[in-house]
C-alpha positions as CSV (number, residue, x, y, z in Angstrom):
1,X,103.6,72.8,98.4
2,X,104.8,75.4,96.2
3,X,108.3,74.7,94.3
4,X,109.5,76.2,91.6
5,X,109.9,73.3,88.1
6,X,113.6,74.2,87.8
7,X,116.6,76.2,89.2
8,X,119.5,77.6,88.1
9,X,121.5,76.8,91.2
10,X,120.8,73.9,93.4
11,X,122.1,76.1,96.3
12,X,122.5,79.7,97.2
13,X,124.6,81.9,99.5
14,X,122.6,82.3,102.7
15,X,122.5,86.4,102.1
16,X,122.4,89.4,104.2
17,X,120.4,89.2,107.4
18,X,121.2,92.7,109.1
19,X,117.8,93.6,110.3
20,X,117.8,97.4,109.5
21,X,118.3,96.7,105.6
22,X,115.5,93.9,106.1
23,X,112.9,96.6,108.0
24,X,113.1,98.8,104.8
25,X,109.1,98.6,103.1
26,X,109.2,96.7,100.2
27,X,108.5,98.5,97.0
28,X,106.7,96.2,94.8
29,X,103.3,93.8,95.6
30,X,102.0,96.2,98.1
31,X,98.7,97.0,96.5
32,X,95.8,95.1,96.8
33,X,95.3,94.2,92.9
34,X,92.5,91.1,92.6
35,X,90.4,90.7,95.4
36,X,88.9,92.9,98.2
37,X,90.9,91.8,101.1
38,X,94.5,91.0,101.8
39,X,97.2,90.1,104.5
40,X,99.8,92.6,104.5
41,X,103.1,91.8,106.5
42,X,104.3,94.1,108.6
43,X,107.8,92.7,109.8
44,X,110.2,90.6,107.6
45,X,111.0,87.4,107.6
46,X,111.7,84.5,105.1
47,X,108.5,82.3,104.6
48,X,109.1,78.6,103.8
49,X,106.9,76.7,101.8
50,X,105.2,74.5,104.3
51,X,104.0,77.7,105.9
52,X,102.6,78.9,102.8
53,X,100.6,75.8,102.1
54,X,99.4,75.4,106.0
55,X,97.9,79.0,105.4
56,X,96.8,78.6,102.4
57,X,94.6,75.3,103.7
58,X,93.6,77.8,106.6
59,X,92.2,80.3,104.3
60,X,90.2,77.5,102.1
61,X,88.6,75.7,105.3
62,X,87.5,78.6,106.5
63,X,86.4,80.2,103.3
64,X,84.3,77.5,102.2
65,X,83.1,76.6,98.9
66,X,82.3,80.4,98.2
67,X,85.1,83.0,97.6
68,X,88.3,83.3,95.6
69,X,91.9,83.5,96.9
70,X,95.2,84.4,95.4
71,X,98.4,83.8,97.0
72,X,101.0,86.4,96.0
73,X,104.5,85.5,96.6
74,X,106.3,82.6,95.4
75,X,109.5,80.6,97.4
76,X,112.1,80.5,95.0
77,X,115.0,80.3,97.4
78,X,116.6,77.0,98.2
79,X,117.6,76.6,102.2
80,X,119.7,73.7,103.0
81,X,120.4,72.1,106.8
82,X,123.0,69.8,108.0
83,X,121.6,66.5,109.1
84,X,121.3,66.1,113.3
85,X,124.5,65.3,115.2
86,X,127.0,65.9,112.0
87,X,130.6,67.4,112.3
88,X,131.0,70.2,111.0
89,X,132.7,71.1,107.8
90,X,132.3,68.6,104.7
91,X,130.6,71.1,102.7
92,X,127.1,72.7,102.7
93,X,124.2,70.4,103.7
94,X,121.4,69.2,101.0
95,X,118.8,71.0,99.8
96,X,115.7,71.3,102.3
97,X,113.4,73.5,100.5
98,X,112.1,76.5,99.1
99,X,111.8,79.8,101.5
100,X,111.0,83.4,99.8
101,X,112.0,86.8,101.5
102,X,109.4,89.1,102.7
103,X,109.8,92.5,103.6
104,X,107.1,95.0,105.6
105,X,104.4,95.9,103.7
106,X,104.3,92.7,100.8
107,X,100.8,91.7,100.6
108,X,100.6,87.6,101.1
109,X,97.5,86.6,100.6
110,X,94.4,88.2,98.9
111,X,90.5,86.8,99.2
112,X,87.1,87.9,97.6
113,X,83.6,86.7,97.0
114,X,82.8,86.0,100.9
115,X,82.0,88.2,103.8
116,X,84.0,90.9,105.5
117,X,83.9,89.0,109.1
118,X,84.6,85.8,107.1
119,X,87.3,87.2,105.3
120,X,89.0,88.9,108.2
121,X,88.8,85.8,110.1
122,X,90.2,83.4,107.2
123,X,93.1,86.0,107.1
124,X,93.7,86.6,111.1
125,X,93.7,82.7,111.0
126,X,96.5,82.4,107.9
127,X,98.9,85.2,109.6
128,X,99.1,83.2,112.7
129,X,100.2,80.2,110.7
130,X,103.2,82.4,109.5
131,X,106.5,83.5,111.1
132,X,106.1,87.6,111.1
133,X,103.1,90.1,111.7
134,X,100.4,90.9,109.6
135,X,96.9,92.9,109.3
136,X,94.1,92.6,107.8
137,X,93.6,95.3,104.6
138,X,91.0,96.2,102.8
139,X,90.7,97.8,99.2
């Protein structure tokens, strides 16, 4: 799983979750830049890292041995939960993991080498594994 090596905070605030501010396109990583096709999300949402990884092991399986693949977003922000059946206050609950934020129109994953059928089959396959929508572009 993806993690970054080290943080300058062990925990963040949780942030802003009004969903008009969220729905606004993101600006940057919207371009397919290395391969030929790429999973573009189309609603937000914050990805964790387990997601990442069990799309990422999607996209190889079904890519084979042939093809390249690029993953382009990173979970940098730390989540924390509260363990089961705890009272609440004592402070903020240990750290969990790593999440990043994605807004409409980030591209997630990009694939080349392999067939268009194969690719947009490996990429149908990854968006289902994570928690918004996605298509399938192509340069």
């Amino acid at each position: 799983m993806l993690f970054p090596k080290k943080v300058k905070f062990r925990k963040w605030q949780t942030g802003r979750r009004n969903p008009l501010k969220l729905a606004h396109p993101d600006t940057r990583g919207t371009k397919i830049s290395f391969g030929s096709f790429g999973l573009k999300a189309t609603s937000p949402a914050r990805v964790r890292s387990n997601q990442i990884e069990a799309a990422r092991k999607v996209i190889s399986r079904t890519m084979g041995k042939t093809g390249k693949m690029w993953i382009r977003i990173f979970p940098d922000r730390p989540y924390t939960a509260k363990g089961a059946e705890t009272p609440m206050g004592k402070g903020k609950g240990d750290l969990q993991g790593y999440s990043v934020e994605i807004k409409p129109g980030r591209v997630i994953f990009e694939v080349d080498g392999i067939g268009e059928e194969v690719a947009h089959e490996a990429l149908r396959k990854a968006g289902s594994k994570l928690p918004l929508k996605s298509k399938v572009i192509t340069r």
